[in-house]
N, C-alpha and C positions, 0 to 999 in steps of 0.2 A: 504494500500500500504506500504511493508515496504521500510523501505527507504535502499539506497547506498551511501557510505560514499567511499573516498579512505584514502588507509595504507599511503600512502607516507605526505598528509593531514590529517590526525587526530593523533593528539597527545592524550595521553593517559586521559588528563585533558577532552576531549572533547567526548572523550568515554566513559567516566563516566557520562555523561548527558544522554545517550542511557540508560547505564545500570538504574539509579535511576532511570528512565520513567519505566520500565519492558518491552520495545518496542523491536522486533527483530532488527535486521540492520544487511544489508551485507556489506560487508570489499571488497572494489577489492584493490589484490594485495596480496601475503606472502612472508615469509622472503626468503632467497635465500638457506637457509641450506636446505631446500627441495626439493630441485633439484635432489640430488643426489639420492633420493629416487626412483631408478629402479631399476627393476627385477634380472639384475645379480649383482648389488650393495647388493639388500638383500641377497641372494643366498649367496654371498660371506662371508659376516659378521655374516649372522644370520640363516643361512639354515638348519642347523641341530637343530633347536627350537623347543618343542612340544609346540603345539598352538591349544587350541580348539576352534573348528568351527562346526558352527550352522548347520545344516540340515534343507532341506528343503522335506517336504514329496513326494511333486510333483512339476513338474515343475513350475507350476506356482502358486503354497501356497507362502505364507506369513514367512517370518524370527518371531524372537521371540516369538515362540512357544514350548521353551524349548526343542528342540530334537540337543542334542549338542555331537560330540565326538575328542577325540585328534587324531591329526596328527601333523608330520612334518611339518614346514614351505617352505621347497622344494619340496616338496609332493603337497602342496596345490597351490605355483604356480605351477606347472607344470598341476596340472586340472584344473586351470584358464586360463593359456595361452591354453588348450587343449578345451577350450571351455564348460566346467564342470559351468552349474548355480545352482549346488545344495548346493554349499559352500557356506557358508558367513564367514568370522574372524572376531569376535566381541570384546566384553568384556574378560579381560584375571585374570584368577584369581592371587592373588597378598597377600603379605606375610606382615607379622605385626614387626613394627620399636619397637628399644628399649621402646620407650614410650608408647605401645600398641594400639598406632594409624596405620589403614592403611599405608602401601608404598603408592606408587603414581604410580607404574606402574608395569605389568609383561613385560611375550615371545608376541615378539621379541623384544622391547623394553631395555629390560633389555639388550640384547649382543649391542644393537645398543648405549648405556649409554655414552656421552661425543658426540654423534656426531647431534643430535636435540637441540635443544633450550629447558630447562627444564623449564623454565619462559619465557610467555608472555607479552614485556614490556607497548604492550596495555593495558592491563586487569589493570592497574594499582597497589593500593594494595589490590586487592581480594586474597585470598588465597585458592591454586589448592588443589583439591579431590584428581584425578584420571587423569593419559595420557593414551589412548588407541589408538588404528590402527585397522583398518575397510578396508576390500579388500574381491573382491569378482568378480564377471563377469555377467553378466544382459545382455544380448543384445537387450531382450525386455522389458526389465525391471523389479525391484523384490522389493516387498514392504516390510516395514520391521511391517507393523500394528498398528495402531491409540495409540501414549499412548503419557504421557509425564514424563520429569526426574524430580528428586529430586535437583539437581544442576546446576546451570548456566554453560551453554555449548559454548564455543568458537569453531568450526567445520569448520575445513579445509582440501579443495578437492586437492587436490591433482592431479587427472586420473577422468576420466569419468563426467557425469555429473548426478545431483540429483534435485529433485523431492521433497520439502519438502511444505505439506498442513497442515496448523496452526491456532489453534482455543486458544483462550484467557484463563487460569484459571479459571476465572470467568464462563466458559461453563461448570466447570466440572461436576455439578448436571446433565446435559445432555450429559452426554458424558456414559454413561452405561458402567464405568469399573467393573472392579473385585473386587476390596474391595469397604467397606463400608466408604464412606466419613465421618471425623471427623470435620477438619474446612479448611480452604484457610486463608493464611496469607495474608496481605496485600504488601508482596514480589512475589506471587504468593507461595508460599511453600505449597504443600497440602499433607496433614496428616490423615492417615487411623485409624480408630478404631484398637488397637491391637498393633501398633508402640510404644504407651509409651509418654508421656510427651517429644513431638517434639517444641522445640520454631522454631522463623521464620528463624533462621540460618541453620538449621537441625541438631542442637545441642540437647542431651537430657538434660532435667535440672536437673535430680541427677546426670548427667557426670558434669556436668557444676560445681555445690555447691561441688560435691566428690572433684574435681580442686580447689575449690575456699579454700576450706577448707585446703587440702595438701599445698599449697602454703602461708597461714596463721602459719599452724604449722611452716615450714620449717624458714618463718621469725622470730616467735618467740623463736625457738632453737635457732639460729645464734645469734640472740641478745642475751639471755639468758647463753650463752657461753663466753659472754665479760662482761654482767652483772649478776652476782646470783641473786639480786634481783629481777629478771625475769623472774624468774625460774615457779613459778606459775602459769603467763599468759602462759607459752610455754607448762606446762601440760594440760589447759585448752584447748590449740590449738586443740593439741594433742587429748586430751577427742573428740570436736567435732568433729574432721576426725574419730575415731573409731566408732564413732553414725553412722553420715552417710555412712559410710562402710553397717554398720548392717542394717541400712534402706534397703540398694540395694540391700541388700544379695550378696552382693560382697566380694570379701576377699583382692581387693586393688589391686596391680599391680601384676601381674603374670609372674614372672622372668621368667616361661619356654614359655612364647609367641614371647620374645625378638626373633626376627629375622626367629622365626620357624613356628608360628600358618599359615596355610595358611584360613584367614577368609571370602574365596571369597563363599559368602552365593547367593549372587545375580547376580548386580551392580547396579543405581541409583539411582537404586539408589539407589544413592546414592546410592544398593547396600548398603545395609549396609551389604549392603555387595553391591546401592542402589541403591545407589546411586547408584546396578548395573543395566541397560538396553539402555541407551539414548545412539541415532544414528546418529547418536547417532541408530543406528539403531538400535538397539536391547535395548535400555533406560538403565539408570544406577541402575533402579531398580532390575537388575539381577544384577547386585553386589550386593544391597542391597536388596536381597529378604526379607529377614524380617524385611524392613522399615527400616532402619537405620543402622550405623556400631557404636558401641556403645566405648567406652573405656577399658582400664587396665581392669575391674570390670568386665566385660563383657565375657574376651576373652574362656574361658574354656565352655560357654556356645554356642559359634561360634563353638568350635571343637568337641563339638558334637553335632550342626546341621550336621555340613560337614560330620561326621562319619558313623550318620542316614542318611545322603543321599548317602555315598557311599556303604552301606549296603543294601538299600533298592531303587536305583536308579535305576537299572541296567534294561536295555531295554532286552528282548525276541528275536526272531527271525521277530516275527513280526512287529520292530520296524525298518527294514530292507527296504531301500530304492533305489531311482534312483538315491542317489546323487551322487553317485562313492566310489571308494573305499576310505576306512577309514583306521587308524591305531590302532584304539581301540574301545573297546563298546562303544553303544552309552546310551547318560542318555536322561533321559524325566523329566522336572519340569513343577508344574504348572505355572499358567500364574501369572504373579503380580499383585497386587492390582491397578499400575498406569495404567495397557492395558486394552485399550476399547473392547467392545463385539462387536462394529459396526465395517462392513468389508465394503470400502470405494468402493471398486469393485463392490459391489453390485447396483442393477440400484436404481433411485432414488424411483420409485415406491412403490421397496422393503424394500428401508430403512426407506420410511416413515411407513409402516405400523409394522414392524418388531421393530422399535427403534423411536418412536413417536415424542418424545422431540429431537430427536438430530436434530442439527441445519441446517444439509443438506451439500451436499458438497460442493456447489455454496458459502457457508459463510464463506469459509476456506480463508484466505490467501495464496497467493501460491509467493513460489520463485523457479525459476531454476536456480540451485547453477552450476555455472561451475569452469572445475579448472582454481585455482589460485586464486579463491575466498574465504573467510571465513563469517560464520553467525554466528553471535551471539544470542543465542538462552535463554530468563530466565529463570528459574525454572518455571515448572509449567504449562509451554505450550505446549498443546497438539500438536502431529505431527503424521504424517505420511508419512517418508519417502520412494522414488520408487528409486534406482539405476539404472542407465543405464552405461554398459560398455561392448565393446566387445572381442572375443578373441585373442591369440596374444600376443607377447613380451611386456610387458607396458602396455597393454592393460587394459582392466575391469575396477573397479573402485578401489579407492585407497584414505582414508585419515585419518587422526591426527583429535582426539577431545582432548580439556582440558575442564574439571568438574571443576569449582569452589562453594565454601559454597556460598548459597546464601545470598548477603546482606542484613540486615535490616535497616539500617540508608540509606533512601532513600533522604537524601537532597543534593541535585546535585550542591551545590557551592563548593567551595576550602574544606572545612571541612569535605564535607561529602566522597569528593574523598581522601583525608587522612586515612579517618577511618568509612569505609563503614559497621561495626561492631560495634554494642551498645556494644557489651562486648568484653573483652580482649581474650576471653577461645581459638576461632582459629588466629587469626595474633600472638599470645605469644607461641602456641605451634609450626608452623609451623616457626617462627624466634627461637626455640630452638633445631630443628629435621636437619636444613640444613646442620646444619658441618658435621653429620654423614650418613645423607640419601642413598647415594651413597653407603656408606657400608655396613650397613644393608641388602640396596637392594642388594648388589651381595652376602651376607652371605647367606641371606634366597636363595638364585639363588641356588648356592652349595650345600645347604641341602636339596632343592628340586631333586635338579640332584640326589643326593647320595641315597634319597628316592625310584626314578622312580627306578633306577638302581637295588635295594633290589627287588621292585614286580617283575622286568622284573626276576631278578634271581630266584624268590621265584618260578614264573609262567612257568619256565623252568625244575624246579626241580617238579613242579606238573606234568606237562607232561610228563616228564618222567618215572614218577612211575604210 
């Protein structure tokens, strides 16, 4: 049973007992900035956005299946208030900050910047992934398929109500995903063969020591600049950061990522792109298709996955559906390592003999999320969520997730809610990213726009000739 807590009642100290348990819990009650989140509010602020959204092949398939194509953000409500359920708006791809770290959000988001709460003063000091926006229209409802994220998911409804069936970490030997299991932290954090050296925060540990080591050098220049005589420790620094460079086959921070790479590989998860797909409907593993979003070291090796995928992504005629019309091709990826093979739809008969070991659907957990509610969901717990919403002005369904790194200092007294992280590597970068976040996030906006703008010209002057 999970349990229900109220917002107006739980202070953040107290919400941190839930989280160190790794226990869901729902929140009745959100803040009041979400109000204002109707249909000609968006129209207004954010309507001319491109926004990619999911497809669904048939009316009643399953979301996160990888068949995804851009459109307008006005475009897309108006085939949701028109009664269109072949839309979903999911995971939004998203641009890389001075420091080579992920932004924290796209479209529409990004035009909507100053008027949402960018921090959750619940969540205490976990530090956020990813904000994304999930809208869609279900009147029979529409699942999004059995997986789980990379990131502890704070998920707030908004419109309509959901459907969320949840199985423990601990089931994922029976859970017949897509990759191959490596280990389960004892945060829940589960880690695929292929990912790379993931500790339990979703940190990799040459990101971590490449950091650890930059910020050693960097102390001992500073010192070494008031003292000569410390001029040796500061080349030694120095030596060890070029080692581990070399180890990673990295070349260290990639000045041309600053504000431009867009390194949406996945999300949930974490996306690492991962952290992209959690619905979390579609899990943060479609951010992070390739298991993780890595750092600085990394980033050139993101643009071209993305390059390989827009080169070789591109859907046929045949990839041609009921969902209504579109504004661009549509792409097909494969499925992530966190989605399960078992389709919940199925009778039980069939899934016992089809999927042997999975534990049945009677052992799920279930909440129905209505709005004005939020759940808090840990890393690592499988779901499956169903949308219900119908059509109409405000109608369908509609809500805000935040992704945070998951914690590994699970001790639930005073201390451990201070400093929910054995290491310093995410609380010290994202307490160094916030003076500039917001700018960043609308530089990379611009260059994306300036980007779109070139194809649309380039695809104008092909048709032509």
């Amino acid at each position: 049973m999970v349990p229900i807590v109220d917002l107006s009642s739980t202070k953040p100290r107290d919400m941190w007992k839930h989280i160190a348990q790794r226990q869901p819990v729902v929140i009745q009650g959100v803040d009041g900035a979400w109000g204002k989140f109707t249909d000609d509010w968006l129209l207004e602020e954010a309507g001319d956005a491109t926004v990619v959204v999911e497809r669904r092949s048939h009316g009643h398939g399953a979301y996160g299946q990888g068949l995804k194509a851009p459109m307008q953000l006005k475009q897309l409500i108006k085939e949701l208030q028109q009664g269109n359920t072949g839309l979903y708006m999911s995971t939004q791809e998203v641009g890389v900050g001075r420091d080579g770290h992920p932004l924290l959000y796209g479209a529409p988001l990004v035009q909507l910047e100053g008027q949402f709460p960018l921090l959750q003063p619940l969540m205490g000091h976990m530090v956020p992934q990813s904000v994304n926006m999930w809208m869609g229209c279900a009147p029979e409802g529409s699942s999004t398929g059995l997986h789980h994220d990379f990131h502890d998911n704070l998920y707030i409804l908004l419109r309509g109500c959901k459907r969320f069936r949840l199985y423990p970490p601990s089931a994922a030997p029976d859970m017949y995903v897509h990759g191959k299991l490596q280990r389960i932290y004892p945060n829940g954090r589960i880690v695929y063969e292929g990912q790379g050296d993931v500790q339990p925060d979703g940190s990799d540990k040459h990101d971590v020591q490449l950091w650890q080591a930059r910020r050693s050098a960097d102390e001992a220049a500073a010192a070494a600049s008031t003292d000569p005589s410390l001029a040796q420790q500061a080349d030694d620094a120095l030596e060890g950061q070029l080692e581990l460079m070399l180890q990673g086959g990295g070349d260290g921070f990639d000045v041309d990522a600053i504000g431009l790479a867009d390194d949406y590989v996945d999300s949930d998860e974490d996306a690492f792109a991962d952290d992209p797909g959690d619905d979390d409907e579609a899990s943060d593993d479609q951010q992070q298709r390739a298991g993780k979003r890595k750092g600085p070291a990394d980033t050139k090796q993101l643009r071209q996955q993305r390059k390989k995928k827009q080169k070789h992504g591109k859907a046929g005629p045949a990839a041609a559906s009921t969902a209504g019309s579109v504004a661009g091709p549509t792409s097909v990826e494969p499925p992530p390592p966190s989605f399960s093979q078992v389709d919940l739809s199925l009778p039980e008969a069939v899934l016992r003999r089809q999927f042997p070991r999975f534990p049945g659907v009677a052992a799920a957990q279930e909440v129905l999320l209505q709005a004005g509610q939020m759940l808090y969901l840990p890393a690592g717990w499988f779901h499956e969520v169903t949308s219900f919403g119908g059509a109409g002005r405000d109608g369908g369904h509609l809500a805000i997730n935040y992704w945070y790194h998951p914690p590994d200092n699970l001790d639930s007294s005073k201390a451990g809610f201070k400093s929910p992280y054995s290491s310093p590597y995410y609380p010290t970068i994202w307490a160094q990213r916030q003076p500039w976040l917001q700018q960043d996030t609308q530089r990379w906006w611009r260059l994306k726009q300036q980007q779109q703008q070139q194809q649309q010209q380039q695809q104008q002057q092909q048709q032509q000739q």
